[in-house]
N, C-alpha and C positions, 0 to 999 in steps of 0.2 A: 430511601430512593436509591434505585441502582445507579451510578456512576461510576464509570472504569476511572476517572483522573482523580476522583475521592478514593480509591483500591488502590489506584499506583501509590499515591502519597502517603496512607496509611499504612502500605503493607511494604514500603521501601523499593518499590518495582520498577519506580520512573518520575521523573517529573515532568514539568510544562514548563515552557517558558513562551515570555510574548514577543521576545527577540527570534522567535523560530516556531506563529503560529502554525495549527495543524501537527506538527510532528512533539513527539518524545522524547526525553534524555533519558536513557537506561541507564540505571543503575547496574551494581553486579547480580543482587539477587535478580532481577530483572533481568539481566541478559543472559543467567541463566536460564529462566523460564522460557523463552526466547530461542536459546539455543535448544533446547530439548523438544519444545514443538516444532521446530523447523525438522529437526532428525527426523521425531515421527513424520511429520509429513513426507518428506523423501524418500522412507520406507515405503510408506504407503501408495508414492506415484511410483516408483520401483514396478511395488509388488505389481501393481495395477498394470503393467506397460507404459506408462506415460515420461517424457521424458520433459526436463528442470529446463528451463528457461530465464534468462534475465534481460532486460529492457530498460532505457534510457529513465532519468528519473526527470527530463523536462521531455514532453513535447509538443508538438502543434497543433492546437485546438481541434484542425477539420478532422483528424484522427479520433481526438474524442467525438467529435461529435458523428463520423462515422460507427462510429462502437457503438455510441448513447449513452456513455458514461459523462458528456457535457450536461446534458439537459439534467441528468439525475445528480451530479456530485459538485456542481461549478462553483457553488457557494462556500463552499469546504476547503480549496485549495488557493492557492496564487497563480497568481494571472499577473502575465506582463508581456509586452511588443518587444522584439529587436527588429529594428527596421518594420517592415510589413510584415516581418510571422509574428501572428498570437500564438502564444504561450501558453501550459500551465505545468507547473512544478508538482511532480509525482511522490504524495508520502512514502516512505520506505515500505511503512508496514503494510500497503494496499498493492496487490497488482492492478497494472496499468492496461489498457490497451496494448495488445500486440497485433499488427497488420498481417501477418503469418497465419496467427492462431483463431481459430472460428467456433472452437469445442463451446455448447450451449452447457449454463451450470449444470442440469441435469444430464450433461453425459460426464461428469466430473465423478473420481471415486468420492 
């Protein structure tokens, strides 16, 4: 059976911890694999015209659910209140909603 969390621990790439569901601990070999896909991809929004963006790693729910990454991913991440804003805590390795940005995957390189 295909499992990426059975390849990170076999092949030294990452582990899991339940102290920090949802996310990974890279290793070195890991974060080299990691560093080398990120390159490629920078070339490639480069080559393309697209220009690199980064975004908060918590935000407020109506954002997701604006985008519609609430109804599809909710179950996956953490959730929590301060005061009246809903929350939810952004994995590293996933982009988030961005309010700026409207690009549909198929206009993506």
């Amino acid at each position: 059976k295909r499992d990426h969390r059975r390849l990170g621990r076999e092949l030294d790439l990452f582990h899991m911890d339940e102290h920090s569901p949802g996310t990974v601990f890279r290793h070195p070999k890991g974060w080299t694999v990691w560093q080398a896909v990120e390159q490629y991809m920078r070339a490639v929004y480069r080559d393309n015209g697209y220009q690199e963006v980064k975004g908060p790693q918590i935000l407020d729910k109506g954002l997701w659910e604006k985008t519609g990454h609430w109804d599809k991913y909710r179950e996956q991440h953490v959730h929590d209140r301060i005061g009246k804003a809903r929350l939810r805590a952004q994995a590293d390795e996933l982009p988030g909603p961005h309010p700026d940005l409207q690009a549909r995957h198929q206009e993506l390189p």
